[in-house]
N, C-alpha and C positions, 0 to 999 in steps of 0.2 A: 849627856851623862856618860862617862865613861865606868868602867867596870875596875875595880879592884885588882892592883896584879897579886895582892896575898889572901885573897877567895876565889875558889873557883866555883860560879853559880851552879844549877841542879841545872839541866836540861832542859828544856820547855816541851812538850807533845802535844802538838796542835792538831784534833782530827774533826771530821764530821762528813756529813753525805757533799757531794759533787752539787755545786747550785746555793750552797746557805752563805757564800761572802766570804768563807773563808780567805782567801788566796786575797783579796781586797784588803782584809783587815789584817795580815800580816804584810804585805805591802805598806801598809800605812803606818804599824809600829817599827818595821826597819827604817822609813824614811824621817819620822819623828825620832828615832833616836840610833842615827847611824854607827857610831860608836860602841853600842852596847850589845848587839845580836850578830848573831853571822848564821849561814845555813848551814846543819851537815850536808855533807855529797854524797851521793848515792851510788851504791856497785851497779851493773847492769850488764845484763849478755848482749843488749838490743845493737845494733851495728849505730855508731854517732850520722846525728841528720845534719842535715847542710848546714853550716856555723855554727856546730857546737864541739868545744872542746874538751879532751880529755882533762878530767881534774877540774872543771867549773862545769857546768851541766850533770856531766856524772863523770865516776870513774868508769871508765868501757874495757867489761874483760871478756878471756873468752868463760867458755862454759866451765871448763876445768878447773882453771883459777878460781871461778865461783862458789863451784863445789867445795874445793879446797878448803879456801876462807871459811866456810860454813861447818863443814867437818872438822875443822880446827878449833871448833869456838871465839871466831874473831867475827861472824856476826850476830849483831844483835836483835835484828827479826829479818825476816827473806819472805817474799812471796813471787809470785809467778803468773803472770800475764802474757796473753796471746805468745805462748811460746816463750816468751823469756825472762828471765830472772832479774830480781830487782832485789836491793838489800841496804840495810846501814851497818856499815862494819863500826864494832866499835873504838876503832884509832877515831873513824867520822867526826866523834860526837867527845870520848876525852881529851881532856887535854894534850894539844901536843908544841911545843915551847916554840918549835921551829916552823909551825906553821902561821902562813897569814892570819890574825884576828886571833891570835890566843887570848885568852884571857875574857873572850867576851861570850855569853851566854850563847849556848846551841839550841837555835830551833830546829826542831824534826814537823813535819807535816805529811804524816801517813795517816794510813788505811787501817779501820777498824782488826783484822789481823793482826797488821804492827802491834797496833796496843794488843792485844792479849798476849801477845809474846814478850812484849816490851816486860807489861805487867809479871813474869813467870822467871825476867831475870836475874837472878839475885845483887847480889851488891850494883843495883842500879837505880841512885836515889836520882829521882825525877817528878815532874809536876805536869800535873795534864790535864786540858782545857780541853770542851768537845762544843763545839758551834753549832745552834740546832739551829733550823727556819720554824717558822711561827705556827706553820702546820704541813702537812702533808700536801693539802690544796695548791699554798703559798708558793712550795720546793718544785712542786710541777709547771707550773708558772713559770717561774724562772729556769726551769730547762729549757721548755719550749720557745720561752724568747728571746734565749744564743742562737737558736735556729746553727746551729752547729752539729748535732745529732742525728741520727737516721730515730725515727719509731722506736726498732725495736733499743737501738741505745739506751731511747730514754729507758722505757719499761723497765731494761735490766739497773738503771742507775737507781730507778724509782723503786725498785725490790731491795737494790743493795740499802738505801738508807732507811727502811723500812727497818731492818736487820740490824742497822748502827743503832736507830735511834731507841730500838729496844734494848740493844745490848748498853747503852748508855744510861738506861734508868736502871740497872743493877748496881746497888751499895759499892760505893769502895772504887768503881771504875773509872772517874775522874775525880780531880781534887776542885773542879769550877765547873759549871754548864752555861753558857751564856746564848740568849735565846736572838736573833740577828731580826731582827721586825724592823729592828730601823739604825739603818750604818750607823749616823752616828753616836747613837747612844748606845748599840752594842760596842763599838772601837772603845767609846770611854770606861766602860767594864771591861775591853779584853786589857786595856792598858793601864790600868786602875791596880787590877786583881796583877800580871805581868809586873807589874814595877814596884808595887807591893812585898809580892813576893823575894825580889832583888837584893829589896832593902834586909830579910830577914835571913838572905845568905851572905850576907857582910856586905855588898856591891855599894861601892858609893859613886 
């Protein structure tokens, strides 16, 4: 399915705790329908790691240009981890004629933050999916066995979604919640409700 080149879709905002599928099930809708989604890129202070490059992974700036960006109103949420800055500028995510994949729906996949800032910016129509796990038991589970974590990791991961998933049962703060108990009939509602939506921003 390709996208429309006389509509431009609303954004997509994919969020939810670290552990619930996320990153699985958008994986899975990019690869079912390559044509139609592309990622925004992210600003970052952070120095690039071995094979990644500038403008695909992230934009890599320094601290100043960041600032900048952000005092200017060219991003549209920023947050800050172990020292460095992280952001989606809004060029990221509008349109822009000259870049690769115009025309095709932007997915963002941030951090509860994101959305509240996202949420507070005006003339920014958007649509936002939040990926719960089945329970909090379920979400520990699945941290623990990437065995990728130190302890206290997890603990702080398991606080931070504690955090999301209450701020997601507030009115108004996403427009879908889809609960991930079982890939694949979560992926059928994230791609159901996703291409649904498509249809009702003109995308054919």
């Amino acid at each position: 399915m390709a996208p429309s080149n006389s509509s431009t879709p609303r954004p997509i905002i994919i969020s939810g705790p670290s552990g619930t599928g996320k990153s699985t099930l958008i994986q899975r809708l990019f690869a079912a329908h390559p044509d139609t989604f592309r990622f925004s890129i992210s600003h970052t202070t952070r120095a690039p790691r071995a094979g990644e490059q500038n403008g695909r992974e992230y934009h890599f700036v320094t601290r100043d240009e960041f600032v900048r960006l952000r005092e200017t109103s060219q991003m549209l949420e920023t947050a800050e981890f172990g020292g460095n800055l992280y952001g989606t500028s809004r060029r990221a995510v509008v349109e822009d004629e000259a870049r690769p994949g115009a025309g095709r729906c932007c997915v963002l996949d941030i951090e509860m933050e994101g959305v509240k800032q996202l949420r507070k910016t005006p003339d920014f129509p958007a649509r936002y999916l939040f990926i719960a796990p089945p329970s909090a038991e379920t979400l520990e589970q699945r941290l623990r066995s990437r065995a990728t974590d130190s302890e206290d990791k997890i603990k702080w991961r398991l606080e931070q979604a504690k955090k999301e998933l209450e701020y997601a049962e507030q009115e108004g703060v996403h427009d879908k919640r889809i609960v991930n108990d079982d890939l694949e009939k979560a992926y059928k509602e994230v791609e159901g409700w996703v291409m649904g939506g498509l249809k009702e921003d003109g995308v054919s």
